[in-house]
N, C-alpha and C positions, 0 to 999 in steps of 0.2 A: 865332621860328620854331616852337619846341615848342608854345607857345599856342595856334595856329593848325595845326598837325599836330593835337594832342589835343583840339578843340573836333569836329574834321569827326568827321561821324555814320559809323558802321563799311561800310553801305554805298556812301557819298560817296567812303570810303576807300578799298573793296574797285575801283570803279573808276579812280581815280587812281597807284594804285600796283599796279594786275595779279595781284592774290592771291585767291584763292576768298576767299568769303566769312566762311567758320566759323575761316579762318586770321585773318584781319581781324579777326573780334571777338576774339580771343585773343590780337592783337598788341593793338587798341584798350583792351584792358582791362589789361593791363600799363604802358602809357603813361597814360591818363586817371587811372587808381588812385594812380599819385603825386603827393602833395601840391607845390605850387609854394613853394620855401624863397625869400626875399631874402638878399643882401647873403652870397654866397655866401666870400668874400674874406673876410668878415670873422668868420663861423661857423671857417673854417678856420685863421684865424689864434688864434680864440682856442683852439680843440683844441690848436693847436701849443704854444701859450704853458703850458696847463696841460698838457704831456707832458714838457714843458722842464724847469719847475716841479718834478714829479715825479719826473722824471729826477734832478736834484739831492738830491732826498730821498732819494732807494733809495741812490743811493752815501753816505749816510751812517748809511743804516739797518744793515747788519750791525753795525756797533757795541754797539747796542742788543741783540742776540743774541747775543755773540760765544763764550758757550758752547754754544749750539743747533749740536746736529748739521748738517751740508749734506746737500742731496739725493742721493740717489746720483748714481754715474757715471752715463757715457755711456752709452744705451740705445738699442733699435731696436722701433719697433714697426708690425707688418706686420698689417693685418685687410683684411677682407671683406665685404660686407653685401650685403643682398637686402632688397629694401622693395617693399609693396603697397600700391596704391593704393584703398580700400573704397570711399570720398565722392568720386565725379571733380571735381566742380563744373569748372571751365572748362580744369581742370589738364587738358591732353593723356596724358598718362602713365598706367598701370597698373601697369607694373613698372619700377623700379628695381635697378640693379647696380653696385656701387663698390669699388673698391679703393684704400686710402688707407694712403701709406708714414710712419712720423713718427721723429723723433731729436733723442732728448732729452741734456741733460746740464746742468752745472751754471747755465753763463751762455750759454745758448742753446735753443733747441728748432725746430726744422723739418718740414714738412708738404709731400707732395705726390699729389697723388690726382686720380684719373679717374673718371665715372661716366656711364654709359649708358642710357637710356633708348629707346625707340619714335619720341620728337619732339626731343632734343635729345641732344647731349654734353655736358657740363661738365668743366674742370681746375681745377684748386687748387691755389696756391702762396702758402705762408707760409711768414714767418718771426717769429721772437720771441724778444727779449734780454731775457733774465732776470739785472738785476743784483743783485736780493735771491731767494735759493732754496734755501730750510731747510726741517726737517723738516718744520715747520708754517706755516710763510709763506713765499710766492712770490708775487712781483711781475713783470709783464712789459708791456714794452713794443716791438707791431710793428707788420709789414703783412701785409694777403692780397691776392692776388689772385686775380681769379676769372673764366673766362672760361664762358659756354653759347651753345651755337650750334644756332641751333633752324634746321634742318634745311631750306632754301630757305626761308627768311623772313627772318632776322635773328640779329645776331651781340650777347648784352651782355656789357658788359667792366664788373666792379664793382673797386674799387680802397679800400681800407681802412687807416687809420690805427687802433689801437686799443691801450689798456691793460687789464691784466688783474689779477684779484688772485685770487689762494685759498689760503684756511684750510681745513688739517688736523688733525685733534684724531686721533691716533694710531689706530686701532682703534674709532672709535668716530661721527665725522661730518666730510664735506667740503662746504666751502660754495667756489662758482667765483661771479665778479662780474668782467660784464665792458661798456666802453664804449667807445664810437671816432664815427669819422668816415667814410663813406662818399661817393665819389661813382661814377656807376653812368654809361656811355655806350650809349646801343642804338644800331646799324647796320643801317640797311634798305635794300640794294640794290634797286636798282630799274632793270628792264630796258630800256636805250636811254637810261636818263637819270640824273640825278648819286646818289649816293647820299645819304639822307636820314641824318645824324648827329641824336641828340638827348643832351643832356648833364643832368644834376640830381643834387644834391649829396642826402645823405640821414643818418640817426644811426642807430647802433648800438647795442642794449642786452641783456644774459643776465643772467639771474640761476637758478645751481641749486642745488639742496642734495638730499647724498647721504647715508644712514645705514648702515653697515655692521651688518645685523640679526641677524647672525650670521657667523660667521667663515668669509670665504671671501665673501659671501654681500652685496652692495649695493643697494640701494632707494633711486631716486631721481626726481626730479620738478624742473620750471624752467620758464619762459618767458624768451623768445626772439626779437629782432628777425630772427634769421637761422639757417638751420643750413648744415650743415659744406658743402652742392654750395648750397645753394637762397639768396640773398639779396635777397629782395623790399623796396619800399622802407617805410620806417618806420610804424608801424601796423599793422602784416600780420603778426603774430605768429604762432610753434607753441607751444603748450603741451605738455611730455612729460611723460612717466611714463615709468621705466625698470627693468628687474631683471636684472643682471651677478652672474653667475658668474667670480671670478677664483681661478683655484687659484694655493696656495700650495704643491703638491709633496707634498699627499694623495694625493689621486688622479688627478691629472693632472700631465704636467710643469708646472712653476713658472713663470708667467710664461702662461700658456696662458688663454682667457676668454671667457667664451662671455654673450650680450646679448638684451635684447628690448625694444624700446621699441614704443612708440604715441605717436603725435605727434596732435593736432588744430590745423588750420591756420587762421587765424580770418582771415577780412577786414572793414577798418576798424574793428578791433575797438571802437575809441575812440569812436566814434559810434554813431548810434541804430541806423544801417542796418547794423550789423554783424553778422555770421553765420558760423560754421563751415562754410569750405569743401572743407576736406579732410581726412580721416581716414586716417592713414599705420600701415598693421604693418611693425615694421624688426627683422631678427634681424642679430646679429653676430657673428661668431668672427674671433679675433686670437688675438696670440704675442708677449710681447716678449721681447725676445734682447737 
């Protein structure tokens, strides 16, 4: 059925399923852009196998550390962001607005956040068991979920298994390394007749590194199968650049942080026909408590 949904041409499509046209190629280019995976069953089984695997490890990893400090307690952390959209490329959106709640603590950490845009909603719901989480290593293994509903067109529900790692070198660099499993369902009602499901499985992959270039003061840069509202399928990377302000209780309350990233959105990057489709400025301000 997806096959045959994603071969028909955007205006074949625009008649069969009732949607102007510019919505059509904007739904067509989100389905057609994913790569077709096999043997879906069996990709999943073996992520599960090596999280099992892993799993086993980390509980016997503190050992190996057993005089390395633990992370702090329990924390809260509450931010805000505003993002623009400079390169539209077929992206609907201009502006962006998010608010994202998270709670951390030794052997766990949780995530829940909303963001609005012009053409869609998105939520976000994670969670992540951290059975190693020391001063300098942290290991985690979760899920997210993730819903966007693009505004009488269609509803995608992305669904993620993933592990995480990051090193901390005190004052000095953090490196985050992250990999999972994705499967991603788009819902396309259709007026008077059945609703069009389409299901494909997808991979996850980040990698960032942060420098604290002065105190108080973070520089950092990564690519990115995904970011924290937006998870397109594998190949479609953002590349950031980032510079965070986190006080320490100088001159701001403690815990207080202020952000500015630039994201570039790349499609198919992996291939020849690949090009920078979108250019994102995102400022941040957050608290944690």
């Amino acid at each position: 059925m997806f096959t045959l949904f994603a071969d028909i041409m955007p205006s074949m499509l625009s008649q069969r399923i009732g949607l102007p046209w510019y919505k059509t190629i904007f739904l067509h280019r989100k389905i057609t852009g994913i790569p077709k995976f096999s043997a879906r069953i069996g990709h999943f089984s073996r992520i599960a196998l090596i999280g099992i695997v892993l799993l086993l490890l980390c509980l016997n990893v503190p050992s190996l550390y057993g005089a390395e400090k633990s992370a702090a307690e329990g924390k809260f952390d509450i931010s805000t962001a505003a993002s623009f959209n400079i390169k539209k490329g077929l992206e609907p959106n201009i502006f962006y607005f998010d608010i994202l709640g998270q709670y951390l603590c030794r052997f766990a950490e949780t995530a829940v956040g909303v963001q609005f845009t012009s053409a869609n909603t998105d939520v976000l719901l994670k969670a992540l068991y951290t059975p190693l989480n020391r001063l300098r290593h942290k290991i985690g293994i979760g899920t997210t979920y993730h819903l966007s509903y693009l505004y009488k067109i269609s509803s995608n529900h992305d669904l993620l298994a993933s592990f995480e790692y990051t090193l901390t070198i005190p004052h000095t660099f953090i490196f985050f390394a992250q990999t999972g499993y994705m499967h991603q369902w788009i819902r396309v009602p259709i007026r008077h007749r059945r609703t069009i499901v389409i299901g494909q499985p997808s991979l996850t992959m980040a990698l960032h590194f942060t420098g604290i270039i002065k105190k108080e003061w973070y520089l950092g840069g990564g690519i990115s199968s995904y970011e924290v509202f937006r998870y397109p399928v594998f190949a479609n990377p953002s590349i950031s650049v980032d510079l965070y302000y986190r006080s320490e209780g100088l001159h701001f309350p403690k815990g207080f942080y202020l952000g500015l990233e630039g994201i570039v959105r790349y499609s198919d990057l992996f291939t020849f026909s690949g090009y920078p489709e979108n250019f994102v400025l995102k400022s941040v301000i957050g608290m944690k408590l």
